[in-house]
N, CA and C atoms as an extended XYZ file, in Angstrom:
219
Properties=species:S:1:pos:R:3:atomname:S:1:resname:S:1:resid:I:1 pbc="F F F"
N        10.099       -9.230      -10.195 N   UNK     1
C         9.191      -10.037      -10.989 CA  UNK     1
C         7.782       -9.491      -10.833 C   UNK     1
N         7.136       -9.230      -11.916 N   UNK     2
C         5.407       -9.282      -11.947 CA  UNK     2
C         4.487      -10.117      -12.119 C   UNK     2
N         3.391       -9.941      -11.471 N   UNK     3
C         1.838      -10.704      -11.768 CA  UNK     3
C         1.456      -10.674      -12.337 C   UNK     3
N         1.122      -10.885      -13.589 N   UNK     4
C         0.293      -10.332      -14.766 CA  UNK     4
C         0.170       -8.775      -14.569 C   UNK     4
N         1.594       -8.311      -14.725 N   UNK     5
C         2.158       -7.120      -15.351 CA  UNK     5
C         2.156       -6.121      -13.858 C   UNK     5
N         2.204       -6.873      -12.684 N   UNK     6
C         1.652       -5.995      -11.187 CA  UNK     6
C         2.808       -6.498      -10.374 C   UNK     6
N         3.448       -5.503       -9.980 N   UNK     7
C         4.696       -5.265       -8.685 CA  UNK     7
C         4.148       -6.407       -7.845 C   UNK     7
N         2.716       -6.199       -7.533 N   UNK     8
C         2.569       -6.866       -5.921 CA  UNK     8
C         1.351       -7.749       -6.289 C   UNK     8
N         1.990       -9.389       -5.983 N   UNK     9
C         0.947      -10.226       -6.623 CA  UNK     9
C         0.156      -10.400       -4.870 C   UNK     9
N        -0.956      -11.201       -5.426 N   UNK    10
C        -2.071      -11.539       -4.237 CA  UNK    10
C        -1.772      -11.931       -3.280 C   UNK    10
N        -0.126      -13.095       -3.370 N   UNK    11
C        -0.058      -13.929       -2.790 CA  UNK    11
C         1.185      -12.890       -1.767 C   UNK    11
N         1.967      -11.501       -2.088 N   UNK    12
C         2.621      -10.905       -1.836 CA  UNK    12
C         1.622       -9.895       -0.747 C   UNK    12
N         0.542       -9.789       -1.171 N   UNK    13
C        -0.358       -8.828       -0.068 CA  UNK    13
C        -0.745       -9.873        0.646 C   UNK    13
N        -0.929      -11.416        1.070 N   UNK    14
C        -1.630      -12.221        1.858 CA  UNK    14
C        -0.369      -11.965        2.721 C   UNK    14
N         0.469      -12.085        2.636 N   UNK    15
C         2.145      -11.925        3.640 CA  UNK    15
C         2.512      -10.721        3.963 C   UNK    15
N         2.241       -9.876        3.647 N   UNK    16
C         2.139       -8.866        4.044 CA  UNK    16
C         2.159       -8.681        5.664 C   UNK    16
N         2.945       -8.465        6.613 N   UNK    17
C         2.774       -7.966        8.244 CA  UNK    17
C         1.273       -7.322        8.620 C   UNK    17
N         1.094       -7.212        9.805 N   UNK    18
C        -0.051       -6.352       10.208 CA  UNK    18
C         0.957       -5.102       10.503 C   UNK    18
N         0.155       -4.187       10.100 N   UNK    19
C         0.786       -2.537       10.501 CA  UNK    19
C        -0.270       -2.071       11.528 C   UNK    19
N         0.185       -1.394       12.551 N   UNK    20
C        -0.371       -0.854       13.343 CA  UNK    20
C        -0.582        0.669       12.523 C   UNK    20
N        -0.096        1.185       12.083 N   UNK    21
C        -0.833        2.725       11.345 CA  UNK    21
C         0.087        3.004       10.056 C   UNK    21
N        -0.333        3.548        9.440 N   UNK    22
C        -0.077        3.860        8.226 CA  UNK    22
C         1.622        4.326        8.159 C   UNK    22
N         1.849        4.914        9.279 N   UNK    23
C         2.992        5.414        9.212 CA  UNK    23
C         3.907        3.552        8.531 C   UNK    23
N         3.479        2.770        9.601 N   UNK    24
C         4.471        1.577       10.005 CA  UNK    24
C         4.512        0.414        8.265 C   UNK    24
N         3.049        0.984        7.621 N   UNK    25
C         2.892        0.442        6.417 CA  UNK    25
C         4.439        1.351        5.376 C   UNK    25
N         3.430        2.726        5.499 N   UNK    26
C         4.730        3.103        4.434 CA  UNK    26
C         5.985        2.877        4.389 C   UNK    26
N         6.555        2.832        5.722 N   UNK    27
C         7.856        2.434        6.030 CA  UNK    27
C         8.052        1.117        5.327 C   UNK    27
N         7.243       -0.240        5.279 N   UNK    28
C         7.631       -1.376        4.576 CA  UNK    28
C         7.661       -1.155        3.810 C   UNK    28
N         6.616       -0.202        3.055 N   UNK    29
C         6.474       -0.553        1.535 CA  UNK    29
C         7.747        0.216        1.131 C   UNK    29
N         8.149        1.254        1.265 N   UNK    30
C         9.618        2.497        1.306 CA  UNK    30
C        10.840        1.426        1.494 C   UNK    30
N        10.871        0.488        2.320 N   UNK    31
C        11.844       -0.811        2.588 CA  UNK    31
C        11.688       -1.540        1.555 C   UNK    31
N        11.023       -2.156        1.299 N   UNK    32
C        10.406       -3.220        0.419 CA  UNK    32
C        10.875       -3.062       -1.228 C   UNK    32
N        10.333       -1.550       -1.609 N   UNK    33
C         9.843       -2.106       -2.717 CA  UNK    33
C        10.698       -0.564       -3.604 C   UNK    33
N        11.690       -0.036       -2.518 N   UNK    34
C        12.814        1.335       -3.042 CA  UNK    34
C        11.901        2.098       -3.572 C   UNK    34
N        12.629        2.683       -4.362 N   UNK    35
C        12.606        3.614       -5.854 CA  UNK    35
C        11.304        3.042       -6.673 C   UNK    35
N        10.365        1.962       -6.227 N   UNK    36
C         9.428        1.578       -6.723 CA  UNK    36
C         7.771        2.209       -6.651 C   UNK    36
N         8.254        2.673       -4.906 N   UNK    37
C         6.848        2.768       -4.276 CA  UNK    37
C         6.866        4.544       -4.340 C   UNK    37
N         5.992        4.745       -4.520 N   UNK    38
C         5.841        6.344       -4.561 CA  UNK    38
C         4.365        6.771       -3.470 C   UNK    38
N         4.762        7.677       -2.608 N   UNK    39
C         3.937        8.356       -1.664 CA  UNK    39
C         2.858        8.869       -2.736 C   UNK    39
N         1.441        8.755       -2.589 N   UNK    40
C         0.322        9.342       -3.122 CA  UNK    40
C        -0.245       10.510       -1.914 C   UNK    40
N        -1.340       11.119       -2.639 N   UNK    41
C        -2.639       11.825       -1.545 CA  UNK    41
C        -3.228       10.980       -0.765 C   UNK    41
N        -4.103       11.756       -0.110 N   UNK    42
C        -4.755       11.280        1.040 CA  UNK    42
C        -6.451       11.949        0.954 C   UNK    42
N        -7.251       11.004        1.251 N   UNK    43
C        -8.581       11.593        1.141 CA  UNK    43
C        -9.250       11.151        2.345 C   UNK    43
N       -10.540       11.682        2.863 N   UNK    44
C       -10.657       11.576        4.242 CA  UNK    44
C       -12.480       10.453        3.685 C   UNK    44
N       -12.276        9.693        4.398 N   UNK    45
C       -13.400        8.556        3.333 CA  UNK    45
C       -14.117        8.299        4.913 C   UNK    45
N       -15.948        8.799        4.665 N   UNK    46
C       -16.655        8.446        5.663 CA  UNK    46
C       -16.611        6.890        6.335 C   UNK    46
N       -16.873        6.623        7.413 N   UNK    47
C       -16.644        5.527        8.131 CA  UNK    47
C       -15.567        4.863        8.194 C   UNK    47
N       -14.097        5.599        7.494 N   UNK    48
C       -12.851        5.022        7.707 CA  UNK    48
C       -11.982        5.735        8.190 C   UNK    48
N       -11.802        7.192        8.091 N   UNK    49
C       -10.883        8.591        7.984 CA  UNK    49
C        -9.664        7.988        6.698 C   UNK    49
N        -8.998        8.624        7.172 N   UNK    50
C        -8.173        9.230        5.997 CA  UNK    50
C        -7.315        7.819        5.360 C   UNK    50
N        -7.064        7.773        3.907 N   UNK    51
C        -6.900        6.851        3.345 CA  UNK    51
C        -5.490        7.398        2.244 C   UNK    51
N        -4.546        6.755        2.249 N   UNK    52
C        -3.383        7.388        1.390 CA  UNK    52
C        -3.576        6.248        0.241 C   UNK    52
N        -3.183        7.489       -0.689 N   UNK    53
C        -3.345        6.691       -1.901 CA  UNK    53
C        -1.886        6.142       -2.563 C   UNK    53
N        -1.155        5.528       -3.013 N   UNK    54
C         0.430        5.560       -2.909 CA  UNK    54
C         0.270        4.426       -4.155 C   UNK    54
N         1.658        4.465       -4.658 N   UNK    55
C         1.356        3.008       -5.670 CA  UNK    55
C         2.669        2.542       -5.701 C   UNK    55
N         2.771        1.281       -6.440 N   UNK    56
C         4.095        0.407       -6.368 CA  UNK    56
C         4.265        0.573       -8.130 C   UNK    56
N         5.022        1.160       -8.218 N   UNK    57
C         5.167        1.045       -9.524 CA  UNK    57
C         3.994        0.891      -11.075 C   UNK    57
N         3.545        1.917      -10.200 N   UNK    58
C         1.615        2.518      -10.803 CA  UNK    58
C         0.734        1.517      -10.539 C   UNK    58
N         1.081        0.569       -9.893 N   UNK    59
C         0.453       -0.392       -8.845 CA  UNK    59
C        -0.093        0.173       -7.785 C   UNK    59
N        -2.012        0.538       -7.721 N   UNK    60
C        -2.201        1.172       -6.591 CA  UNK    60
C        -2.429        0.518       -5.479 C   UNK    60
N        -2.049        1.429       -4.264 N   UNK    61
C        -1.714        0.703       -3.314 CA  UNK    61
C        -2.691        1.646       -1.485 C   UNK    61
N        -3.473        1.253       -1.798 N   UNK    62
C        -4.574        1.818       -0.405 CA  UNK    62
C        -4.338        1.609        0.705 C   UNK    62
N        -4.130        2.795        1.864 N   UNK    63
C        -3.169        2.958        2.884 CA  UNK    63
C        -4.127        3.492        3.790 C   UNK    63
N        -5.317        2.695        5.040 N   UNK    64
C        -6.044        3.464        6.141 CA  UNK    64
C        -5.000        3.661        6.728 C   UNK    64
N        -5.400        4.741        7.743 N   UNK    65
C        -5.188        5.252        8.579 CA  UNK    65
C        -4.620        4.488        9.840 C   UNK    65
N        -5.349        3.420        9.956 N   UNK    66
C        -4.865        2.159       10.954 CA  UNK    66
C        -4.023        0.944       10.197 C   UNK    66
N        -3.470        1.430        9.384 N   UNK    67
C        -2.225        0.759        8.718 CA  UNK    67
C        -2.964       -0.686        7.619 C   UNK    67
N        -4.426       -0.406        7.301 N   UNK    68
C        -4.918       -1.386        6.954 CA  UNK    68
C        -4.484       -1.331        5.141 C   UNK    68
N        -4.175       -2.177        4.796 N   UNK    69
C        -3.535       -2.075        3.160 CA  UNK    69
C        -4.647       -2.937        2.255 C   UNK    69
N        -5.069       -2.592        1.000 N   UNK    70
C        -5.921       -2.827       -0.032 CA  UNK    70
C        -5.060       -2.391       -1.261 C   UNK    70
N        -4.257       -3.465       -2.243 N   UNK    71
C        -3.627       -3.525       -3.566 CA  UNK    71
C        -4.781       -4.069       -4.500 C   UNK    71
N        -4.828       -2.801       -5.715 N   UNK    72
C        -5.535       -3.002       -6.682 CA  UNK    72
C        -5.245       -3.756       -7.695 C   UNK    72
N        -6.026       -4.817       -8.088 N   UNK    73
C        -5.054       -5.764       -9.007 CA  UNK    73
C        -5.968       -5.424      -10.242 C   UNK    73
């Protein structure tokens, strides 16, 4: 089901687990969301380091380094 046309509604990122590093994120989202979620790049962003870019079904999906997650709605 979608959010106004989005894999991952607001109320789906508030529940979301805490990830200890990015690795432990992708793994849910790779669990979660199959054949949906696709591995993006990675860019190295001052005062954060490196940030993966990945999306849920062209749903983007922002991945720090310390497993911190930001879905673009």
């Amino acid at each position: 089901m979608t959010y106004f046309g989005f894999a991952i509604s607001r109320e789906d990122e508030a529940n979301f687990p805490e990830f200890n590093s990015y690795v432990d994120a992708r793994e849910y989202f790779q669990k979660r969301y199959g054949d949906k979620y696709n591995l993006g790049d990675w860019e190295y962003v001052d005062f954060v380091g490196k940030v993966y870019f990945d999306d849920v079904d062209g749903q983007p999906v922002q991945i720090g380094e310390d497993g911190s997650v930001h879905v673009v709605y």
